[in-house]
N, C-alpha and C positions, 0 to 999 in steps of 0.2 A: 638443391634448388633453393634460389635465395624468396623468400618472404616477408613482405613489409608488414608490422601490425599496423593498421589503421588506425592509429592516436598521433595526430600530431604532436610532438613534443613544447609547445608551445602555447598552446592552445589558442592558434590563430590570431593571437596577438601581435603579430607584429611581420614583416612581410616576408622576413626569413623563415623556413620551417625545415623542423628537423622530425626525425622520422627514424624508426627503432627498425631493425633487418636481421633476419636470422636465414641462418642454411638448414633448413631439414632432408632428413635422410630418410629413406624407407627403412623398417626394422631387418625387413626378411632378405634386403639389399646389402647390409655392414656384415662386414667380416672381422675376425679378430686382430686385425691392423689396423682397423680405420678408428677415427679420432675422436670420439663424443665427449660433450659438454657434461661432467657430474656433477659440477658446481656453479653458482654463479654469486657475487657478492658487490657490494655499493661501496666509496669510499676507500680508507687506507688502503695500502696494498695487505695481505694478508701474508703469511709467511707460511714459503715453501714446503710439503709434508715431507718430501723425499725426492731424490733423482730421479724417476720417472716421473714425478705430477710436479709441474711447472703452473704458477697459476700467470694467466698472459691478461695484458693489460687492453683495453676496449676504449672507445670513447667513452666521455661522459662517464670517468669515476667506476666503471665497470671492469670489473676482472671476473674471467672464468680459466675454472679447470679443466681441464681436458685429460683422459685418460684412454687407454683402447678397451673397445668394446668388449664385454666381457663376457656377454649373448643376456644377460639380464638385463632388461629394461627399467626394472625399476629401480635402479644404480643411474640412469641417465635423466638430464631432465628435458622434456619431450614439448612441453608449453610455455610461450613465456607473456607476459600479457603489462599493459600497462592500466595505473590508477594513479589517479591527482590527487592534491589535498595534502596537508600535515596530518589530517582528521581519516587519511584513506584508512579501509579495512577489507577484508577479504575474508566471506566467510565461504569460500567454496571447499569443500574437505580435499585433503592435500596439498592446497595451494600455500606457498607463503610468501609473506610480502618484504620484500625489504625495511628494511628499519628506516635507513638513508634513503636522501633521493639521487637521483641522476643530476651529475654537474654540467649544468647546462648555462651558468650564467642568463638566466632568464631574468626578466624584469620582477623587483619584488613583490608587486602586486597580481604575479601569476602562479597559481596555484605549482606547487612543488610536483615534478612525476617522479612517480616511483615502480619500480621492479616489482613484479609479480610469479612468482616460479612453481610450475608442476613439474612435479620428477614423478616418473612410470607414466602408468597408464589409467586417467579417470574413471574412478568408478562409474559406469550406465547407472541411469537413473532407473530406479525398480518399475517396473512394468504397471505392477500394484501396490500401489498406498497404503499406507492403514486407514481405517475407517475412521471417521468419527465418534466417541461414541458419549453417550451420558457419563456420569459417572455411578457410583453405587446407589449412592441418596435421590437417583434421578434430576441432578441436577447438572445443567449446561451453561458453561458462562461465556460470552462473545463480549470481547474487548475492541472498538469501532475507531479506529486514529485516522484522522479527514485530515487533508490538506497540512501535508510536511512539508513541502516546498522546500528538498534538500539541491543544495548547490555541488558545482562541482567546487572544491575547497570548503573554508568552512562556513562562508554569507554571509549575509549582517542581518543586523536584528535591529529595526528603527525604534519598536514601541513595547520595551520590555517594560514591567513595571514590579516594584518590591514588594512584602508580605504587606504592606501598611498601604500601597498605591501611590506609595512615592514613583516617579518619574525617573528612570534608569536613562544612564546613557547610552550611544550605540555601541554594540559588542557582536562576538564571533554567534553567528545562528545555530548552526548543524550540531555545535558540541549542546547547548541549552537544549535543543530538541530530542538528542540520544538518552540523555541526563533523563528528563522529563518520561520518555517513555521507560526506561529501565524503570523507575522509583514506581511508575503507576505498574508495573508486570508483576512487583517482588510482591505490591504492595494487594492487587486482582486475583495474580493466579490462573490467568484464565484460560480457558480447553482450546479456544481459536483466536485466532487475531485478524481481523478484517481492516483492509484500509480500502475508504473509500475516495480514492483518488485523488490526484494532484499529490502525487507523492515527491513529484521534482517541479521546482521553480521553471518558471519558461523561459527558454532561450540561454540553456546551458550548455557548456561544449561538451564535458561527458557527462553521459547519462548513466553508463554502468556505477562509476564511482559514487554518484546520489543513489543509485537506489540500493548497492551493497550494504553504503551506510545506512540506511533507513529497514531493512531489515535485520541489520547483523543481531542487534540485540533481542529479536526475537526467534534467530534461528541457535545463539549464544545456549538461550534457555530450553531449547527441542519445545518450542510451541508449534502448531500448527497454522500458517497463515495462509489467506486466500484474497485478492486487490479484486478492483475495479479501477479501470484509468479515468480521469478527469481532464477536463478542455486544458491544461499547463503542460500535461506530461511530455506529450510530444510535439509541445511547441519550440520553433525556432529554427537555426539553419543549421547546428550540430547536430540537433534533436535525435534521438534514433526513436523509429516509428514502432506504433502502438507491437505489430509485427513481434518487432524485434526485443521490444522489451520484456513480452511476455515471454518469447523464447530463453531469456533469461531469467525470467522468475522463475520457470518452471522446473528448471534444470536447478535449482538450489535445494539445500537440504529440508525439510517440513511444509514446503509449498504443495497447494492442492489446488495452484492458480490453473485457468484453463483456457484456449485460447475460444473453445466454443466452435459450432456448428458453421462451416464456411456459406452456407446457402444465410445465414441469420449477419442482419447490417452489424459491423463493428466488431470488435474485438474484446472478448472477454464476458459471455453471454455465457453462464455455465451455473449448476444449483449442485449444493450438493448434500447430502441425506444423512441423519445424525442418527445413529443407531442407540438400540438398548445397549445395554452390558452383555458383554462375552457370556455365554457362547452365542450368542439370540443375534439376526443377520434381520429383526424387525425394524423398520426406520418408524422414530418417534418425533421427527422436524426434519423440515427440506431449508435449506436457504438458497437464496436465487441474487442472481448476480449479474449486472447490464450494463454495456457500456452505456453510457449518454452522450458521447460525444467532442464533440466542442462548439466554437464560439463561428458565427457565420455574419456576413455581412447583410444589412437589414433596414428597410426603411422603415418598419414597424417601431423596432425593438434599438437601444443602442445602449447594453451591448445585449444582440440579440446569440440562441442556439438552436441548434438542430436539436430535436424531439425525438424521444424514444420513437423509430420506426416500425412500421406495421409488421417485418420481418420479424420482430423481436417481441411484438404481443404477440404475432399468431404462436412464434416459438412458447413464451411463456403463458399463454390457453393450453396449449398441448401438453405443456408438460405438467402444469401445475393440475391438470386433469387426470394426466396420469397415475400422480400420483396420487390423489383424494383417491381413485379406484382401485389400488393398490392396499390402500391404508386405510377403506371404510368402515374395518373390524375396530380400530383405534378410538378406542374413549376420548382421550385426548392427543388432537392433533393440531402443532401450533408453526407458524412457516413466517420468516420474513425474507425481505428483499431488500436489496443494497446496491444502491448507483450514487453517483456523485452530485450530476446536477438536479438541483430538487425541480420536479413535476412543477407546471402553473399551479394543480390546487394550494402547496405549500403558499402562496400567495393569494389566494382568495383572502376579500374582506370578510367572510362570516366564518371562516375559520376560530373556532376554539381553542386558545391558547390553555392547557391546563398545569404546564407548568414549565420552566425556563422564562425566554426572551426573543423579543426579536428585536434586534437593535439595529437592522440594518434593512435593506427592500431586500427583498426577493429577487433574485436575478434566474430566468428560466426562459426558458422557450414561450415565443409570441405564439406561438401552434399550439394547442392542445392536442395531442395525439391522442386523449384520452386511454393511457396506460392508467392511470389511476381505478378508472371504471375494472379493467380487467383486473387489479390486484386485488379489488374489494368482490368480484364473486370468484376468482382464482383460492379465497380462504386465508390470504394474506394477512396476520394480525398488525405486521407496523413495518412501515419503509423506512430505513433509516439514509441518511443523505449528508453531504459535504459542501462547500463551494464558498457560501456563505461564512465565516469565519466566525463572526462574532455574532450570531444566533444559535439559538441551541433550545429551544423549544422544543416540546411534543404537544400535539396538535391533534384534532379530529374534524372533519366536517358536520355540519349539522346534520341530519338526517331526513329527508323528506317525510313529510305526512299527510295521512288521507284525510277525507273528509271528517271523518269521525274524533281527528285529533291523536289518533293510534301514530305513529313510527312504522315506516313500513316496514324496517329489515331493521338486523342489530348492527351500532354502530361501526365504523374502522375502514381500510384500517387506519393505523394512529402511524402520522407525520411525523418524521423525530429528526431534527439537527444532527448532527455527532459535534458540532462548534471546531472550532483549528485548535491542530496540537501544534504545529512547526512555530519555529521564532524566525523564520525565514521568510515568513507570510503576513500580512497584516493582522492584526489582533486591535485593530482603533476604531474607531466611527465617529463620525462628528466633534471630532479635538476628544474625545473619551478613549482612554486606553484598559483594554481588559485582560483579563488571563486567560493563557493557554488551557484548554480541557480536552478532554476523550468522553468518551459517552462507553456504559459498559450494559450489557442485558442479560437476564439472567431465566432460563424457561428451569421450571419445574416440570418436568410431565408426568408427575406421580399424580401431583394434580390439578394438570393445565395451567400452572400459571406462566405469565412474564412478566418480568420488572424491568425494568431501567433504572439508572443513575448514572450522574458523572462523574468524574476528577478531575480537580481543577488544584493548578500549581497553590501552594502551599496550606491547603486544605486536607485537612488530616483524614476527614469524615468524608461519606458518599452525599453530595450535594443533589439537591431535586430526587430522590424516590421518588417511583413512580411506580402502582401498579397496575398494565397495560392489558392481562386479562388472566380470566380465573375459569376453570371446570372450562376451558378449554376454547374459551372465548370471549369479546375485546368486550371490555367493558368500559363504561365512561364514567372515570374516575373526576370527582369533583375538585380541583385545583385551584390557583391563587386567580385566576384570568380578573383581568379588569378591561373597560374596554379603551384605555390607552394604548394595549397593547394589542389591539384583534388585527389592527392591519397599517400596512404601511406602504403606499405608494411610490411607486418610484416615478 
């Protein structure tokens, strides 16, 4: 039975298209005369091994081997898949990618395809994950990479700038962005990797080959990582949808992504619980994880978005309830949350900036769903968020007070930027160009605390420390704020 991969060879470039086909066979259907593919290779002809293995020539630069079945399957190769880009990577285990591309005489400004080959049979994904857990000194470090904006090939990069903020010309994006994130991994260390969305540019034709690349380096090192999508990911008319890309995250090696509860609005609504050290099955942090959406049409707002929906506070009431009940033996008990587009309050003017920047407005939802309210009696110490590039602030609301001049509750939680790591994304504001950062956090729960800091391109040291709370709760740390920077209108 012939099968076409779904990858135009072309990438819709141009009015011709071409289109990759293979014949699969049932296994328990071949017999010891019938003919499978053991090999397949790009480019030169390769030379003959022996009179029975002929290797035959294919379109497009491709030759395969063929030999008779020999009732082992994992001698045959069973999947063949394509990926674009000079820059393509493949980190799925047992796949491997051709070196060469496919000769296809394509125009030079369209990303190169290349072969992709599974021989056997994929390992299933294990049923059960490893946990999360502390580590011995009871410390947990989450590393936050926003808005990678990976292409399919390698993108361009309009506003890169040097160690001194000299003004860079335009260059290849996707390689500066891999770069970037390797140096801050070797450099952190850290137990999980979280991206909070816009991991691919919008209105790319393939989506697998941007997001392989954007993770390779953190599945490279057996980190742990877990997304949330952002209003870019599945924009456009190749786009593949929220659906489908999660299906692909999950199926990858150290992913703990989830696609979440089908009755809860969006995709990728899922928390997940960071235990003690072995042997102990006690959770000592939950983190929570929501989609936001995307961008909708608005006479209020332009550009306006859809709001956290009511489907996905009641979900996170429930849960985050759950588990305070579960865990009210816990001295210290510390939880955050991570979506992409930041909540209206990130944009209130009495906002408390206490240390970063905001360099740009707030772009969020004309709606208040009032998620915020639920995170602050949910026990939530700090939301971390994406969207915005070049902000990177952490932030508190002020706090109501009674008549007496008292505070009525203790502060939080605390609004934290993660700033853009991609060079595929804007990193400018106002003719100012800045550098690429990640945001990293760090809980102690020996004894309740959280910090935060950045890394920002060629800064050696943790920029902005921040301690976000202590004995197991958010406190309001006194910061640089001035009030040029408390709000900014759009």
């Amino acid at each position: 039975m012939w099968h076409r991969i779904e990858k135009e060879l072309h990438l819709y470039t141009t009015r011709k298209s071409a289109w990759l086909y293979v014949a699969l066979a049932n296994e328990k259907e071949l017999g010891t005369e019938d003919l499978v593919v053991t090999d397949i290779t790009v480019g030169e002809p390769p030379p003959n091994s022996g009179s029975d293995h002929f290797w035959e020539s294919r379109p497009g630069g491709i030759w395969v081997l063929r030999s008779k079945f020999s009732g082992k399957i994992g001698q045959a190769v069973t999947e063949v898949d394509v990926l674009f880009g000079v820059d393509a990577v493949d980190p799925r285990p047992q796949w491997t990618l051709m070196p060469l591309p496919l000769q296809l005489h394509a125009q030079p400004k369209v990303p190169v395809a290349k072969l992709s080959v599974l021989r056997g049979r994929a390992k299933p994904r294990p049923d059960a994950r490893e946990a999360l857990r502390v580590n011995k000194d009871g410390k947990f470090k989450i590393l936050q990479i926003s808005d990678t904006h990976m292409g399919t090939g390698v993108g361009l990069c309009k506003d890169a700038i040097d160690a001194h903020g000299k003004y860079l010309p335009e260059s290849e994006a996707d390689p500066l962005t891999v770069n970037f994130i390797g140096k801050v991994l070797d450099v952190e260390k850290p137990d999980l990797v979280v991206f909070t969305g816009d991991q691919l540019h919008h209105d790319i034709p393939d989506s697998q080959s941007a997001l392989f690349k954007v993770v390779a380096p953190i599945i490279e090192r057996s980190i742990p990582f877990a997304a949330v999508f952002g209003n870019h990911d599945s924009e456009g008319t190749h786009a593949l949808s929220r659906t489908a890309q999660m299906s692909i995250l999950q199926n990858l090696p150290f992913s703990l992504c989830e696609s979440g509860p089908e009755q809860v609005d969006g995709i990728g609504n899922f928390f997940l619980q960071v235990l003690a050290p072995v042997p102990s099955q006690r959770p000592l942090s939950t983190l929570y994880f929501l989609d936001s959406h995307g961008q909708i049409r608005s006479l209020i707002h332009k550009p306006d978005y859809e709001p956290i929906k009511q489907s996905q506070v009641d979900w996170f009431v429930n849960a985050s309830q759950a588990q305070r009940s579960d865990n009210n033996d816990s001295r210290f008990y510390l939880s955050l949350a991570f979506l992409h587009i930041p909540l209206p309050e990130f944009g209130d003017c009495t906002l408390s900036i206490r240390n970063g920047h905001r360099r740009e407005p707030t772009e969020c939802p004309s709606f208040n769903s009032h998620f915020y309210d639920a995170l602050a009696k949910g026990g939530i110490s700090a939301l971390g968020c994406g969207h915005d590039h070049v902000n990177d602030f952490c932030a508190l609301l002020p706090q109501p007070t009674q008549q007496d001049g008292n505070k009525t509750c203790q502060p939080g939680p605390w609004l934290c930027y993660g700033g853009g790591t991609g060079f595929g994304g804007y990193c400018s504001f106002g003719g100012k160009r800045f550098y690429r950062r990640t945001r990293v956090w760090e809980l102690d729960t020996n004894i309740g605390s959280l910090k935060t800091w950045k890394r920002v391109e060629y800064d050696e040291d943790r920029v902005d420390e921040l301690l976000l709370a202590e004995s197991g709760a958010v406190i309001d740390s006194p910061g640089e704020e001035d009030e040029g920077r408390r709000c900014v209108i759009s």
